[in-house]
C-alpha positions in Angstrom: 23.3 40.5 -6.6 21.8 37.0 -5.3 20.1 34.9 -8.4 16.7 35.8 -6.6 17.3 39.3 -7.4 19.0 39.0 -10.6 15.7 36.9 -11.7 13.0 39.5 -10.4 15.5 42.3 -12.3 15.4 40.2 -15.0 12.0 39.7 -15.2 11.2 43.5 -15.0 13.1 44.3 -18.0 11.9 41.7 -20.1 8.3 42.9 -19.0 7.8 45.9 -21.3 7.1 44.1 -24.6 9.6 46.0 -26.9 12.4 45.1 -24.8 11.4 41.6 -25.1 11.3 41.9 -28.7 14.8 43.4 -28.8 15.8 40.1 -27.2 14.4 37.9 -29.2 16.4 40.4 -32.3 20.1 39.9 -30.5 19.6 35.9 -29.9 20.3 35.9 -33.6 23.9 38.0 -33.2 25.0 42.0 -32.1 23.4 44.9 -33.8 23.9 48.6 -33.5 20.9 50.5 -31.6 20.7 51.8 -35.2 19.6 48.2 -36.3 17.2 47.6 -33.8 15.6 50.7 -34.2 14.8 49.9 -37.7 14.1 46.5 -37.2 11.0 47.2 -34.6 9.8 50.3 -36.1 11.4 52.7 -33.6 12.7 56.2 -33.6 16.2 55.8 -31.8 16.2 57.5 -29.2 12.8 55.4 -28.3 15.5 52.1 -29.0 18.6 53.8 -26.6 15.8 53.7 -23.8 14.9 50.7 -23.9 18.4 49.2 -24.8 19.7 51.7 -21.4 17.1 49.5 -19.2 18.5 45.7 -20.8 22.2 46.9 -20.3 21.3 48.3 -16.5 19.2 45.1 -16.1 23.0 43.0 -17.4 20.7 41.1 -20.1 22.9 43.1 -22.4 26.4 44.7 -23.2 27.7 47.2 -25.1 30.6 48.1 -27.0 31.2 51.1 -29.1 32.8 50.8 -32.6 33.7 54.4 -33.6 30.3 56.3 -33.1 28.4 52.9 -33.2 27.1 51.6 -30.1 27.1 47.7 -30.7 24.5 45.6 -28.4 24.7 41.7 -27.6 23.1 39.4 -25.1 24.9 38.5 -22.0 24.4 35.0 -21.0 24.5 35.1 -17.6 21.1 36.1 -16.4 19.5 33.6 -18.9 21.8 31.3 -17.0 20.0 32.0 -13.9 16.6 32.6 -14.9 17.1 29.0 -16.4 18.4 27.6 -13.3 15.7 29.6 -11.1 13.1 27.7 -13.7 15.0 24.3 -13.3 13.4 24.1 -10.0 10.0 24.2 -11.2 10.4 21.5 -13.8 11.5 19.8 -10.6 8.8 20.0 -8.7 6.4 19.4 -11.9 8.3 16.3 -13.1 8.0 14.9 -9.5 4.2 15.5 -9.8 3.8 14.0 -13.0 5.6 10.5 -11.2 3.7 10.3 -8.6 0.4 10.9 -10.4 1.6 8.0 -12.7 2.8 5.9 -9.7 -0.5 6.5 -8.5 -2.2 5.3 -11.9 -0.5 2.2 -12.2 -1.5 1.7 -9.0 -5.3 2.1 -9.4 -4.8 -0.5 -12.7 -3.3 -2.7 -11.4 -5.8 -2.9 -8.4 -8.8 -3.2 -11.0 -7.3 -6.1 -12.9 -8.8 -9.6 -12.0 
């Protein structure tokens, strides 16, 4: 999978905004389906649906600790989404210097 479709993947699973939510739960460590269930009001099997989608999406991985089913972020499609966003604040901070190239310009024309 290129980064391009990693992104767009990426970006469809963090669309739905209780999968979003989970992610902003696991940023702060691993918790059992169990957990995040509780945590956003869920009945579990709602919480295995959603937590199916972020693990066939890789913004998640699971390992299973006797009958426990433990969840945690995976870095890399953060990685690239971050990257992908990169050349954005590229193009932006170019912008921005011109725009003040183009400022200084107009002042220093107007002084006497």
């Amino acid at each position: 999978m290129n980064n391009s479709d990693m992104n767009l993947t990426t970006l469809s699973a963090l669309a739905e905004p209780n999968r979003m939510k989970i992610v902003q739960l696991l940023r702060d460590g691993p918790l059992a389906v169990g957990e995040i269930a509780e945590h956003l009001g869920l009945r579990q099997p709602q919480a295995s649906k959603h937590m199916k989608v972020l693990s066939d999406s890789g913004i998640v991985e699971v390992r299973v600790d006797a009958n426990r089913r433990i969840y945690s972020l995976r870095p890399e499609p953060f990685q690239a989404m971050d990257n992908w966003l990169q050349s954005f604040r590229n193009v932006m901070e170019d912008r921005l210097d011109n725009l003040d190239n183009y400022l200084h310009e107009l002042q220093h024309k107007q002084e006497p």
